[in-house]
Biopython code that builds the backbone (N, CA, C, O; Angstrom):
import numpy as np
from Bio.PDB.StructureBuilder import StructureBuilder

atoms = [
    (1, "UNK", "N", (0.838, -1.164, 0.000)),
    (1, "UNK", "CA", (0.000, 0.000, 0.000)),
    (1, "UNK", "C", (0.896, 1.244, 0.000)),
    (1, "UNK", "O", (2.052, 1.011, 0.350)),
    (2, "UNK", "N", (0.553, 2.785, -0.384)),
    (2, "UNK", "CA", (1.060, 3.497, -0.934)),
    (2, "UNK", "C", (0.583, 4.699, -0.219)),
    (2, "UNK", "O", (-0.342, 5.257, -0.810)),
    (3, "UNK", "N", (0.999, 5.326, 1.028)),
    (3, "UNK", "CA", (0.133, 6.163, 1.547)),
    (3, "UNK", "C", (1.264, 7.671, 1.208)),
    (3, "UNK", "O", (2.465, 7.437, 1.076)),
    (4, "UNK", "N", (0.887, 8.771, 1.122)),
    (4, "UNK", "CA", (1.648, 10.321, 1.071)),
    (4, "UNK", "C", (0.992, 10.574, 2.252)),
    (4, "UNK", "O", (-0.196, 10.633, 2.566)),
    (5, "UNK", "N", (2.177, 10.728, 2.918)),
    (5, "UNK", "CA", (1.954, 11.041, 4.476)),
    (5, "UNK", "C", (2.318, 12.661, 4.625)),
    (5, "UNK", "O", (1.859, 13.198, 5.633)),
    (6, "UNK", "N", (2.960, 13.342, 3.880)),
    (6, "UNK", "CA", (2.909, 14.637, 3.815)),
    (6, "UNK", "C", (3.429, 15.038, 2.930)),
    (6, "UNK", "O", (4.018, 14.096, 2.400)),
    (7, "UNK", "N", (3.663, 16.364, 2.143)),
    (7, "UNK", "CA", (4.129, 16.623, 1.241)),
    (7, "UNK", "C", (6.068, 16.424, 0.701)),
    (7, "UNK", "O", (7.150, 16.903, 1.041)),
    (8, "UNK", "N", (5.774, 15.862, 0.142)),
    (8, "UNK", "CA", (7.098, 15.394, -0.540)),
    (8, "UNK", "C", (7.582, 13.822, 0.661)),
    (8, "UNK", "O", (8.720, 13.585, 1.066)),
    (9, "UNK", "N", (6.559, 13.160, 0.910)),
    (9, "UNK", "CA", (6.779, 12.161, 1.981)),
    (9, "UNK", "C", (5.820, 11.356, 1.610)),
    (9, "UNK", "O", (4.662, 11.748, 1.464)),
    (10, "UNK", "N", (6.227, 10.061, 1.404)),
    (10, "UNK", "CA", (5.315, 8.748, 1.542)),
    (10, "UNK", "C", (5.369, 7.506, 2.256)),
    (10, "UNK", "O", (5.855, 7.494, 3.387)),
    (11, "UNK", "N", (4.961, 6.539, 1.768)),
    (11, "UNK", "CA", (5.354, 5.042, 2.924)),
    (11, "UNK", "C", (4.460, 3.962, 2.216)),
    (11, "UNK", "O", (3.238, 3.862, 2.101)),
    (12, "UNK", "N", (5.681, 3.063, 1.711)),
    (12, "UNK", "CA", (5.316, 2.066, 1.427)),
    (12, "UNK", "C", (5.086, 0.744, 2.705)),
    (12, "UNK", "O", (5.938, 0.628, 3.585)),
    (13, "UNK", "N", (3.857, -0.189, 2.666)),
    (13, "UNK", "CA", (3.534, -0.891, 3.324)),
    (13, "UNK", "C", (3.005, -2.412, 2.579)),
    (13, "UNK", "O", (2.900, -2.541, 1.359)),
    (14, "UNK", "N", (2.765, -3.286, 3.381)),
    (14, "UNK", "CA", (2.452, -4.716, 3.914)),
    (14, "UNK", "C", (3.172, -5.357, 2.018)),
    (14, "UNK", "O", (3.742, -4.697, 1.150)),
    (15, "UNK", "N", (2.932, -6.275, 2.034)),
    (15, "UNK", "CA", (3.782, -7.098, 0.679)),
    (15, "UNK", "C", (3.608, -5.944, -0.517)),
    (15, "UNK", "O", (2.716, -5.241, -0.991)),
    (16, "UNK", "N", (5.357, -6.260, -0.744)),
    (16, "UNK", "CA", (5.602, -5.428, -2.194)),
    (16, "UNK", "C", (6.281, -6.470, -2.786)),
    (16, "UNK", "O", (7.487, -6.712, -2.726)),
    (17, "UNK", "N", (5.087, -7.288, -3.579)),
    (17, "UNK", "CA", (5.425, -7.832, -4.957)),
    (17, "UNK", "C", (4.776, -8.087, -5.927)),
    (17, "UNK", "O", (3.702, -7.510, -6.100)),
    (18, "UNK", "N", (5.240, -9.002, -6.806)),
    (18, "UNK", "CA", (4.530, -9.058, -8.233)),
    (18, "UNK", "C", (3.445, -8.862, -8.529)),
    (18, "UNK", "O", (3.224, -8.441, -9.665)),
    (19, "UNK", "N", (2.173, -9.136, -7.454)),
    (19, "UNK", "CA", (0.819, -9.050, -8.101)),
    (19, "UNK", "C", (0.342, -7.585, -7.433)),
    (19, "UNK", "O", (-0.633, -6.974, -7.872)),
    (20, "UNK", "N", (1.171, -7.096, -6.299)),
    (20, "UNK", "CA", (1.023, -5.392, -5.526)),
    (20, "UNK", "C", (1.566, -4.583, -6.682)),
    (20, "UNK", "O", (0.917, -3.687, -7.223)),
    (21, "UNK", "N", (2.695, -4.914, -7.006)),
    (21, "UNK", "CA", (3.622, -3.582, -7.949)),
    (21, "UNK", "C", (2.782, -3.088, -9.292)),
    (21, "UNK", "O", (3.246, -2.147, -9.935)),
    (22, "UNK", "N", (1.525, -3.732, -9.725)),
    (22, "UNK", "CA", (1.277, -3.275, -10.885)),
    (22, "UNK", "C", (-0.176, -1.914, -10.423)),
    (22, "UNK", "O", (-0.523, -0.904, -11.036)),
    (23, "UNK", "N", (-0.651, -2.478, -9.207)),
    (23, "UNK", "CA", (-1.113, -1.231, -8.933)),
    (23, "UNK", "C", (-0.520, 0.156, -7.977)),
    (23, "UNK", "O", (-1.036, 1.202, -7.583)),
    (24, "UNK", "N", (0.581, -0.357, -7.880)),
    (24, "UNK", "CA", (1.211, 0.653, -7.156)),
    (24, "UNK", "C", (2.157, 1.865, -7.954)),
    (24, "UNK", "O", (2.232, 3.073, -7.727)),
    (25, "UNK", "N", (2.883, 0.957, -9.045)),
    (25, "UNK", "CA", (3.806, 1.591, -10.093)),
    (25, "UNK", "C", (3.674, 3.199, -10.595)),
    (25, "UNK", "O", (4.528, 4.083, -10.518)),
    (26, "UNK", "N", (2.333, 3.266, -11.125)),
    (26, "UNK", "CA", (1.789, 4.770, -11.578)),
    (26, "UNK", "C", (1.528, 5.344, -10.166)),
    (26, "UNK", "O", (2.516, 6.049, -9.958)),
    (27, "UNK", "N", (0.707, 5.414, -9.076)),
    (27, "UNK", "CA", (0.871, 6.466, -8.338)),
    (27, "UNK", "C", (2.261, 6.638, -8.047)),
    (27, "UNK", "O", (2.551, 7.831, -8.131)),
    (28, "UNK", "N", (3.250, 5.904, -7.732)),
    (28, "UNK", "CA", (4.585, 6.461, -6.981)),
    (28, "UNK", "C", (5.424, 6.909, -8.263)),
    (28, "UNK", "O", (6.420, 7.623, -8.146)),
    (29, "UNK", "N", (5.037, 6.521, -9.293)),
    (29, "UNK", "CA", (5.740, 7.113, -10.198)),
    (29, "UNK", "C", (5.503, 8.463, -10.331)),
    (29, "UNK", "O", (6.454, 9.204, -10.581)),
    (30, "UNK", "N", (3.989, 9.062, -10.160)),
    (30, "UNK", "CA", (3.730, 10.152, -10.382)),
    (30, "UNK", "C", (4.201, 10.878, -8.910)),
    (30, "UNK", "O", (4.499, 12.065, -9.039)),
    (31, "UNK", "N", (4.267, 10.536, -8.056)),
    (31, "UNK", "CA", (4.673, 11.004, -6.853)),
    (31, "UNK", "C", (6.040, 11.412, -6.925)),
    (31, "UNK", "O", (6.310, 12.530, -6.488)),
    (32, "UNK", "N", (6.989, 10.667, -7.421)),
    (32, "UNK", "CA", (8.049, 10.687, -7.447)),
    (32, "UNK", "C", (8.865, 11.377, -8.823)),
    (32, "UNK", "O", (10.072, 11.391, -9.068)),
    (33, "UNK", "N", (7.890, 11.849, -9.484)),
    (33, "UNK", "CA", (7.688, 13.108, -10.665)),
    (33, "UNK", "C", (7.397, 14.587, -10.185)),
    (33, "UNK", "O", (7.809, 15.617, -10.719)),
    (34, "UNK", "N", (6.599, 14.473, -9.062)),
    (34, "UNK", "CA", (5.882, 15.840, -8.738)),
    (34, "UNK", "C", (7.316, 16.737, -7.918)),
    (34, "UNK", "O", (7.273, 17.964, -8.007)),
    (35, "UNK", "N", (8.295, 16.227, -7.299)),
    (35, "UNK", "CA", (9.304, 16.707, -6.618)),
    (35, "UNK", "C", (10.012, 15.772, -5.495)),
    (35, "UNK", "O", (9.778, 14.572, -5.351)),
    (36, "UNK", "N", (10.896, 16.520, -4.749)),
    (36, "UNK", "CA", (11.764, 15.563, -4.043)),
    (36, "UNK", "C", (10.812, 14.765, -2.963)),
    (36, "UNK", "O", (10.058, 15.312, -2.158)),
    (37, "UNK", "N", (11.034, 13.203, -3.139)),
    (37, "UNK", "CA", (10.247, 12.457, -2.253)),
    (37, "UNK", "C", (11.174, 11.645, -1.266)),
    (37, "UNK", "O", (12.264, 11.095, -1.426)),
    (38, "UNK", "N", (10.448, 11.761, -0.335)),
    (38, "UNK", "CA", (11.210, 10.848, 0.898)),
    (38, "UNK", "C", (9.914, 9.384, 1.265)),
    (38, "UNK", "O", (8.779, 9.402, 1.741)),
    (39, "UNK", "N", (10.799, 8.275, 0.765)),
    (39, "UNK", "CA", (10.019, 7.277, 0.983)),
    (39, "UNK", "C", (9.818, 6.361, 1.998)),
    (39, "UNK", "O", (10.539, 5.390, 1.765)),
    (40, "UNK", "N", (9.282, 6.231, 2.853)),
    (40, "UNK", "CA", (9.251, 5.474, 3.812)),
    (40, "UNK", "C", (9.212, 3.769, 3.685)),
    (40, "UNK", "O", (8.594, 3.537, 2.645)),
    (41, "UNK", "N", (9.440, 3.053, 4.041)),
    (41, "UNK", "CA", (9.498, 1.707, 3.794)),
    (41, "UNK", "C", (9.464, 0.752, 4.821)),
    (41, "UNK", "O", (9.301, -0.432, 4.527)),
    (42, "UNK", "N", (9.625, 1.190, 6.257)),
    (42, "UNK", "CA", (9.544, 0.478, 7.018)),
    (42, "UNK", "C", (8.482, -0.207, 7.486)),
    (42, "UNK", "O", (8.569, -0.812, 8.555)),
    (43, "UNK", "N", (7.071, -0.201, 6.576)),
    (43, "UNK", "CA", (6.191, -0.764, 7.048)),
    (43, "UNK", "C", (6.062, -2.044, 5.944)),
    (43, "UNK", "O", (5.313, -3.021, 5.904)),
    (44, "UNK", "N", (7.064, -1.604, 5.141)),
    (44, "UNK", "CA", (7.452, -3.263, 4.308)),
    (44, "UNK", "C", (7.229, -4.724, 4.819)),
    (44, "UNK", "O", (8.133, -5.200, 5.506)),
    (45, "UNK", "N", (6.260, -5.395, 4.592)),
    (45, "UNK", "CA", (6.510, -7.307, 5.649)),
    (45, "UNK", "C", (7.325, -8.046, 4.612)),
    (45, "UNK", "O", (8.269, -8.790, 4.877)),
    (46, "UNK", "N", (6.905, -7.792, 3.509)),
    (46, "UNK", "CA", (7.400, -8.857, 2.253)),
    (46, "UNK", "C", (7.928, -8.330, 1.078)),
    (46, "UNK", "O", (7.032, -7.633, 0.603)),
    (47, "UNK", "N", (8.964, -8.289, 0.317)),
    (47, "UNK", "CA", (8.910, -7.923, -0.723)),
    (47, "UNK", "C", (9.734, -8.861, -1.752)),
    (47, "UNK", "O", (10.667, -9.592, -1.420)),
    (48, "UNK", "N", (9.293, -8.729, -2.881)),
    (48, "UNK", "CA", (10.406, -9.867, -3.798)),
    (48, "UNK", "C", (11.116, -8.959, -5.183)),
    (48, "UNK", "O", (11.339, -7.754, -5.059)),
    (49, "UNK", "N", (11.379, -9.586, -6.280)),
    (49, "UNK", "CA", (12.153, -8.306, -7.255)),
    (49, "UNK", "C", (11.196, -7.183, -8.042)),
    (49, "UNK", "O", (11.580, -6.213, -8.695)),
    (50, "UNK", "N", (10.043, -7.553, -7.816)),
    (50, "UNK", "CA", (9.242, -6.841, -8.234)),
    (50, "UNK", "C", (9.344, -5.202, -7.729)),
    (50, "UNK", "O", (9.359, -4.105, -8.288)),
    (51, "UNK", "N", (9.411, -5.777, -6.176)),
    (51, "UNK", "CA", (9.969, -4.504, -5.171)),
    (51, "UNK", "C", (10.844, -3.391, -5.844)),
    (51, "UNK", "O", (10.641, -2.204, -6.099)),
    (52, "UNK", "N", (11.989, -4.320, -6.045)),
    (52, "UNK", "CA", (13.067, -3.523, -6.702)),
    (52, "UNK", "C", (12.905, -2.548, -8.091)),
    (52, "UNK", "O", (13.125, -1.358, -8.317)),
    (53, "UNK", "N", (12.545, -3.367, -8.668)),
    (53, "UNK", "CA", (11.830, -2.789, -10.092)),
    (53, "UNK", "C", (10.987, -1.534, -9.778)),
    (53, "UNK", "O", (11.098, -0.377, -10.185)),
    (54, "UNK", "N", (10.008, -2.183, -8.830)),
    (54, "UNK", "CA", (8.983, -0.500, -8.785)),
    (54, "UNK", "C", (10.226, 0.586, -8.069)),
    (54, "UNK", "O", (10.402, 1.658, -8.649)),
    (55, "UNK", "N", (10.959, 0.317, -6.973)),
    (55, "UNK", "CA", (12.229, 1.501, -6.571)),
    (55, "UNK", "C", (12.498, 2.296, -8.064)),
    (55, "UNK", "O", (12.115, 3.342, -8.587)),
    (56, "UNK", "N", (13.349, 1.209, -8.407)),
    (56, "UNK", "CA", (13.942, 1.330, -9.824)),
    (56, "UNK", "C", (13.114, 2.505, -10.361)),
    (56, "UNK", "O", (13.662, 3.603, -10.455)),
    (57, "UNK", "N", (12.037, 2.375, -10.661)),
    (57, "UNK", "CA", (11.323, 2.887, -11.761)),
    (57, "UNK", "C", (11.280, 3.812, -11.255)),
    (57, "UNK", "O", (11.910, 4.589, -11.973)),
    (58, "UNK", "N", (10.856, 4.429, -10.240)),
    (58, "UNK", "CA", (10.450, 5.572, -9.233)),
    (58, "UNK", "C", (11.594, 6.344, -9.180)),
    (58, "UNK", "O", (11.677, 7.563, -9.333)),
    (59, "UNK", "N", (12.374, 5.632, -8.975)),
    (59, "UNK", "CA", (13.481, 6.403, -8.904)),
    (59, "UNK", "C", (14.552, 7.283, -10.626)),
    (59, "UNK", "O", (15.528, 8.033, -10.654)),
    (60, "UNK", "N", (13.728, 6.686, -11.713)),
    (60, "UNK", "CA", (13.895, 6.924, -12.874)),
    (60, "UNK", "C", (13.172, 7.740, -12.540)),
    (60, "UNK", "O", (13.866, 8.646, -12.080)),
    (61, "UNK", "N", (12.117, 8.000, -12.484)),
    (61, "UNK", "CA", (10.896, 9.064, -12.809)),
    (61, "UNK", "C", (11.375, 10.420, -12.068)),
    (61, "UNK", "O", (11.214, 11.553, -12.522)),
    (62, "UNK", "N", (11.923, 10.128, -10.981)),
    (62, "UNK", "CA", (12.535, 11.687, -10.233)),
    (62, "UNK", "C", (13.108, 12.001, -10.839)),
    (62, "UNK", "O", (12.920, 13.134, -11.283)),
    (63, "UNK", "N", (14.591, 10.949, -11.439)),
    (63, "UNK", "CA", (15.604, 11.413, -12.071)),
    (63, "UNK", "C", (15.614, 12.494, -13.215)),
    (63, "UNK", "O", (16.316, 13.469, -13.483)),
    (64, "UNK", "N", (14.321, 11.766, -13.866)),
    (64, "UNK", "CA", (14.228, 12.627, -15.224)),
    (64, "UNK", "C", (13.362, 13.688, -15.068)),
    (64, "UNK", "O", (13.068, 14.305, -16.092)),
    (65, "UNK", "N", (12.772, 14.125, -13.765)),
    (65, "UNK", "CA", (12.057, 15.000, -13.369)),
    (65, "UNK", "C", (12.915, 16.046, -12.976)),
    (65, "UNK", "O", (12.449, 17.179, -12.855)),
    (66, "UNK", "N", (14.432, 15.758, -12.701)),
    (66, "UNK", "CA", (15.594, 16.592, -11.831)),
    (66, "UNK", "C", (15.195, 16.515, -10.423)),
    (66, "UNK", "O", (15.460, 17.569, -9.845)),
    (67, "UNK", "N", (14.629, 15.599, -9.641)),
    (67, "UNK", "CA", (14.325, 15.271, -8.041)),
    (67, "UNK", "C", (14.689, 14.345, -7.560)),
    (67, "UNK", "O", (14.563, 13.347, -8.269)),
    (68, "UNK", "N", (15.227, 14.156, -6.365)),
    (68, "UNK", "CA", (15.785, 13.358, -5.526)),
    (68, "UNK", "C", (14.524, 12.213, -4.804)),
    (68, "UNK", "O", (13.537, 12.779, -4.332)),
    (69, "UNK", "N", (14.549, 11.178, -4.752)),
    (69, "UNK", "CA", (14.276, 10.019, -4.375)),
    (69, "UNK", "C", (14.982, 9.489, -2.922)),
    (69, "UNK", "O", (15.980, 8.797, -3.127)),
    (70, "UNK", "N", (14.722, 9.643, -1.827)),
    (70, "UNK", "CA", (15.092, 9.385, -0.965)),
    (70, "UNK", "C", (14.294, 8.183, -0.487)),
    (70, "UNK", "O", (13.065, 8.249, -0.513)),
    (71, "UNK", "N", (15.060, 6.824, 0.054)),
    (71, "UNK", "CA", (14.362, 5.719, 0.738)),
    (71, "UNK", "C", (15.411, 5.328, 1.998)),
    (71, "UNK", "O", (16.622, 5.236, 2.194)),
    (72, "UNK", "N", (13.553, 5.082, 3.050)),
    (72, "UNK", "CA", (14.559, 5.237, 4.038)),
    (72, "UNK", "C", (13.415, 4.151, 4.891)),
    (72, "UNK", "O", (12.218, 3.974, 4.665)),
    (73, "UNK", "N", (14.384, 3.476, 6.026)),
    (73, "UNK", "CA", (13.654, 2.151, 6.840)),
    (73, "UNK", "C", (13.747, 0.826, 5.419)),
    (73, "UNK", "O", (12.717, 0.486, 4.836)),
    (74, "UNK", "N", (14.489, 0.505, 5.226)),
    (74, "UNK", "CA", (14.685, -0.557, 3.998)),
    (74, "UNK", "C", (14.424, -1.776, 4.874)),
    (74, "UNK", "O", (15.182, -1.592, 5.826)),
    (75, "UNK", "N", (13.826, -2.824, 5.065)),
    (75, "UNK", "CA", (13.853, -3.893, 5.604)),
    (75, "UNK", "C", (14.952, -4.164, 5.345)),
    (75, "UNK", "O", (15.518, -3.576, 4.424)),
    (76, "UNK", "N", (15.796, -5.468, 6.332)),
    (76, "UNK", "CA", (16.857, -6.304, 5.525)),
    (76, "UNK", "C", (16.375, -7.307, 4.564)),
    (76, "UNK", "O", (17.005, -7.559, 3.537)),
    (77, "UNK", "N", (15.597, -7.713, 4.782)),
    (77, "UNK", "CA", (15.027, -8.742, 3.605)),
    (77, "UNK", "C", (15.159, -7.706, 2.262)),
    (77, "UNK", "O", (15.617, -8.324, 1.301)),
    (78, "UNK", "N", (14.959, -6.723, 2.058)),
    (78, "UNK", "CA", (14.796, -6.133, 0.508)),
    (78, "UNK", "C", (16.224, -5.112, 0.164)),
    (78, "UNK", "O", (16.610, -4.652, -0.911)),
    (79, "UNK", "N", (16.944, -4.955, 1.916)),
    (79, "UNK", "CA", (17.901, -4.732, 0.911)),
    (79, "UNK", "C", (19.148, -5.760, 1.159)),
    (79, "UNK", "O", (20.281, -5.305, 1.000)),
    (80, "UNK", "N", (19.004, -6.982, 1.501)),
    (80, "UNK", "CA", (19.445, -8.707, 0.599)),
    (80, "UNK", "C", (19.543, -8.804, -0.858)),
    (80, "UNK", "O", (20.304, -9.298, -1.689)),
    (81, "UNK", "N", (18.453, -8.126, -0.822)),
    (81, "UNK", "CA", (18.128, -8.605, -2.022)),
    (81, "UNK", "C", (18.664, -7.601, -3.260)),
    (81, "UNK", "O", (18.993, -7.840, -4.422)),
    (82, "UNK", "N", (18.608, -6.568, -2.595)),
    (82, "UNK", "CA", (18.962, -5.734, -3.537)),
    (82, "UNK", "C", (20.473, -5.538, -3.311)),
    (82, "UNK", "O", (20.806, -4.619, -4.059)),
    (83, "UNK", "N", (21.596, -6.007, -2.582)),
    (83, "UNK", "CA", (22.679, -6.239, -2.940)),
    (83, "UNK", "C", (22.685, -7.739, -3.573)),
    (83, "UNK", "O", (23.770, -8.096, -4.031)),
    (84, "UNK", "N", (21.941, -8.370, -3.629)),
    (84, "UNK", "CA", (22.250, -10.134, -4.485)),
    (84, "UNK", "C", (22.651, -9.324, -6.439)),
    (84, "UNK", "O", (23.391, -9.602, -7.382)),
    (85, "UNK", "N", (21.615, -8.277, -6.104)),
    (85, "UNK", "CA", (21.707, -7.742, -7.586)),
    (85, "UNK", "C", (22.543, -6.207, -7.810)),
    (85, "UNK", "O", (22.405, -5.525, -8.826)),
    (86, "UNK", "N", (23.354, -5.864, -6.733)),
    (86, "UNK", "CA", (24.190, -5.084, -7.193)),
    (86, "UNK", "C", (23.684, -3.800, -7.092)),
    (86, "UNK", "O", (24.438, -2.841, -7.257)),
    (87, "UNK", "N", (22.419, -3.639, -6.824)),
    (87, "UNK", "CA", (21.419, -2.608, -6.340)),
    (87, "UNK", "C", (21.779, -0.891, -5.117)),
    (87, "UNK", "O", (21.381, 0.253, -4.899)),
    (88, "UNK", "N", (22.837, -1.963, -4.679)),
    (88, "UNK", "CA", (22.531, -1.096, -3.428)),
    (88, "UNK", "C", (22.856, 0.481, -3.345)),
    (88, "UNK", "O", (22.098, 1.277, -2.790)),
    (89, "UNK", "N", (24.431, 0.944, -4.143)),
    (89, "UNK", "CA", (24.225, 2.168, -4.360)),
    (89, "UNK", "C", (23.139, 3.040, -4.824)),
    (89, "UNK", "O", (23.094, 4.268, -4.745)),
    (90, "UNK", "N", (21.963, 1.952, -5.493)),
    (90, "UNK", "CA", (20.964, 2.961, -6.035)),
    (90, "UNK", "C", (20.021, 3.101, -5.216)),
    (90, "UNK", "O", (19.405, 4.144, -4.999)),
    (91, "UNK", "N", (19.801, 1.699, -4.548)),
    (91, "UNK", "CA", (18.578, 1.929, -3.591)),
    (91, "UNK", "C", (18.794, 2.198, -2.081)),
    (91, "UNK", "O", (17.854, 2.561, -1.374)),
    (92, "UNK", "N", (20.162, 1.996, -1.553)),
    (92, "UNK", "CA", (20.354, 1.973, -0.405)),
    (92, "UNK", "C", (20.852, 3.934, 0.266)),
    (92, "UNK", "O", (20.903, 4.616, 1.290)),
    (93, "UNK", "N", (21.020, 3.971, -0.757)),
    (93, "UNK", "CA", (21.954, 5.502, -0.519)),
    (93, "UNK", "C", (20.592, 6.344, 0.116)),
    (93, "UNK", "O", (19.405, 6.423, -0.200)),
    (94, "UNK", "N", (21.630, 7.039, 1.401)),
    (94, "UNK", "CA", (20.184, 8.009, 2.003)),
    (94, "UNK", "C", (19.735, 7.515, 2.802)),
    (94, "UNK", "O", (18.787, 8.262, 3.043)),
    (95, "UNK", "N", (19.660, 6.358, 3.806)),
    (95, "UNK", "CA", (19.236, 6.183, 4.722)),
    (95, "UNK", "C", (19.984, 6.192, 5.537)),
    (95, "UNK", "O", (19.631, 5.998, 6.701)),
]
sb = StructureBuilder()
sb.init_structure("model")
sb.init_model(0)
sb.init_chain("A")
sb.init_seg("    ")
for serial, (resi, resn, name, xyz) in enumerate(atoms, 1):
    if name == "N":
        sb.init_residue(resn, " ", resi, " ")
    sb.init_atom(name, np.array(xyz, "f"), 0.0, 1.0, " ", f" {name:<3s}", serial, name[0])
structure = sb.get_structure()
């Protein structure tokens, strides 16, 4: 789930994967278009590469917006995972 907890602030929650990420993708993308976002994550239980992918993407969408993407409370389970794939300077930086 995908809550904006205040402006330029959100929080991702309960399983982030494959069959969550396709309705989640466009709001945080657009969130993460509108200006600098600080993402919350610690209410993460589950996540698999799908997870990563939606970061990924989100974090494209600032980029090319010129805004910073901040994620912060990473479970260890997701960021495992996201060093298994080499990830981590992109997703880990900032917390």
């Amino acid at each position: 789930m995908l809550n904006a907890t205040a402006p330029g602030a959100a929080s991702l929650s309960g399983r982030i994967d494959m069959d969550s990420c396709a309705g989640l993708a466009r709001p945080l993308i657009q969130l993460a278009a509108q200006g600098p976002l600080r993402l919350d994550l610690s209410g993460v239980e589950a996540a698999d590469s799908a997870a990563l992918a939606l970061l990924l993407s989100a974090r494209r969408a600032a980029a090319a917006a010129g805004h910073a993407l901040t994620l912060s409370g990473m479970p260890a389970g997701l960021a495992t995972l996201a060093g298994l794939y080499d990830l981590e300077a992109l997703l880990c930086a900032g917390e």
